[in-house]
C-alpha positions in Angstrom: 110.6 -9.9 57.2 111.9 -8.0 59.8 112.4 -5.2 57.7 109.3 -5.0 56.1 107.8 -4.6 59.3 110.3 -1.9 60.6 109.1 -0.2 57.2 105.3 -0.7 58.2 106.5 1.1 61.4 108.2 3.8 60.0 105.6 4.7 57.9 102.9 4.1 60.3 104.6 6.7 62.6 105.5 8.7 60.0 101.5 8.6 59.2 100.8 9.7 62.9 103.3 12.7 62.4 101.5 14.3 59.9 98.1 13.8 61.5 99.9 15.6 64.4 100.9 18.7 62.5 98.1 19.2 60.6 95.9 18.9 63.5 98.5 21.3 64.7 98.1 23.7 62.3 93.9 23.8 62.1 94.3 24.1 65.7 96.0 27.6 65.1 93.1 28.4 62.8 90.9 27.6 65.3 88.8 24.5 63.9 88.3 21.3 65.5 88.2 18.8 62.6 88.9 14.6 62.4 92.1 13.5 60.4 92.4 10.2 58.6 96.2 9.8 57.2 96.5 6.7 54.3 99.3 5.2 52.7 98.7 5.3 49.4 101.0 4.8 45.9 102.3 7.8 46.0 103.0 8.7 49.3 100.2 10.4 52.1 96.8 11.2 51.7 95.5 13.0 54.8 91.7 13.9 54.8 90.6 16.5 57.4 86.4 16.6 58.1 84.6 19.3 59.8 81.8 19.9 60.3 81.1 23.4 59.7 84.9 24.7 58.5 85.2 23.1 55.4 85.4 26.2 53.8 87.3 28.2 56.2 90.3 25.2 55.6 89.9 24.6 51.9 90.0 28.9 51.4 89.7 30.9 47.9 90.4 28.2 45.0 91.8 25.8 47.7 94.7 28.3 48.4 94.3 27.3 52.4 94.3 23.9 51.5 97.4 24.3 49.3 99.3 26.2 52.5 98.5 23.6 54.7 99.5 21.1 52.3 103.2 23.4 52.2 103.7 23.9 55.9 103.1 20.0 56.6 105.4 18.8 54.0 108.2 21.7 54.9 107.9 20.7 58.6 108.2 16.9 58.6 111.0 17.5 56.2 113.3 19.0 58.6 112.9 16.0 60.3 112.6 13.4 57.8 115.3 13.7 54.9 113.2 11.7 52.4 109.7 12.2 53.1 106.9 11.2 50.3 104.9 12.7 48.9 101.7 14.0 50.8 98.8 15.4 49.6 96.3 17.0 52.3 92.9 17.2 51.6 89.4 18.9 52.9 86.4 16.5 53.4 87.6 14.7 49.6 87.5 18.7 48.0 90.7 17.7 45.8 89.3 15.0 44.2 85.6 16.2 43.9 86.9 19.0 42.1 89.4 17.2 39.8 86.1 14.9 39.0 84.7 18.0 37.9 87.6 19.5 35.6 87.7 16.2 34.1 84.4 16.2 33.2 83.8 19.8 31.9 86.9 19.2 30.0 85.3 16.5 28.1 82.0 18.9 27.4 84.1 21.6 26.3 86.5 18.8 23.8 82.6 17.9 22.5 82.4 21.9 21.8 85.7 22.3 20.5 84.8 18.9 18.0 81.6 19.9 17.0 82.2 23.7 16.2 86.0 23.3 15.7 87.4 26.9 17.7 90.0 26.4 20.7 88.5 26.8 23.9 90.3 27.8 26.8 89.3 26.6 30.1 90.4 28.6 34.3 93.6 28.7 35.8 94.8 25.4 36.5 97.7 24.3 38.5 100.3 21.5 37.5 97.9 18.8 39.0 94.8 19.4 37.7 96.3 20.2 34.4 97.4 16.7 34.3 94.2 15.0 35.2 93.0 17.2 32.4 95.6 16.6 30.1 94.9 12.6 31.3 90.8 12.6 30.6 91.3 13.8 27.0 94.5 11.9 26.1 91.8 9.3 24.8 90.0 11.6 22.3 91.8 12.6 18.9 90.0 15.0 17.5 91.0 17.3 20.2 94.8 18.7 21.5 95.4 20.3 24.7 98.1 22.9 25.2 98.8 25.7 27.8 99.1 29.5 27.9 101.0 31.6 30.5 103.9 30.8 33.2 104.2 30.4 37.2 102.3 27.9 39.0 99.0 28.9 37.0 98.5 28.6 33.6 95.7 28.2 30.9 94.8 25.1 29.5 93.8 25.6 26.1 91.8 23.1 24.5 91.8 23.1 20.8 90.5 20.9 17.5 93.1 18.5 16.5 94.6 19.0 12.4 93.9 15.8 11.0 
């Protein structure tokens, strides 16, 4: 017992760490925003809200969100040796937009079944590949494979050979 609750403690500071430094960081940007920081399965999920800066924190194809993501994990890891994972997130951005992948994946799988040519969808990184890669697991007239290297590639979505 008493070490489940010095694990609830531990995590719940841990949790009031990273609301510190990312308040920290939109501080250096200059925004004043709110910061809710849940435990979730796989680690963090921090949510930042503003008003009127959502777009100034989430930046061109959530590249500001994805640096502020980096420089909180890279800080609380020189001080934590085994931190979780944590994913940052502006005003639910993350998963609006892999609610939207998801479902213009499954129009363009209807597309690819109905006139049978591969179609390729944007630049996706590793996550939103795999929510992709998840949302059409379920359909078998349609296979899903990538083009390119790095952190970015092409998801290719293409009719399966029966």
């Amino acid at each position: 017992m008493a070490e489940t609750t010095t694990r609830e403690q531990t995590f719940d500071q841990l949790a009031i760490e990273i609301e510190g430094v990312i308040r920290d960081l939109i501080n250096f940007i200059g925004v004043k925003a709110k910061i809710d920081v849940k435990k979730t399965d796989l680690g963090y999920y921090a949510n930042i809200k503003s008003r009127y800066s959502n777009g100034l924190l989430i930046g061109r194809r959530g590249m500001t969100l994805k640096s502020i993501q980096y420089l909180t994990r890279a800080i609380l890891q020189r001080k934590h040796e085994n931190i979780p994972g944590i994913m940052v997130d502006v005003s639910g951005y993350r998963l609006r937009r892999e609610n939207f992948l998801c479902k213009k994946a499954l129009a363009v799988a209807k597309i690819v079944t109905e006139t049978g040519r591969e179609m390729a969808l944007d630049l996706l990184n590793d996550r939103e590949r795999a929510s992709v890669e998840k949302a059409l697991a379920s359909i078998p007239t349609v296979k899903v494979y990538t083009v390119g290297s790095g952190t970015r590639k092409n998801v290719i979505i293409a009719p399966s050979k029966h």
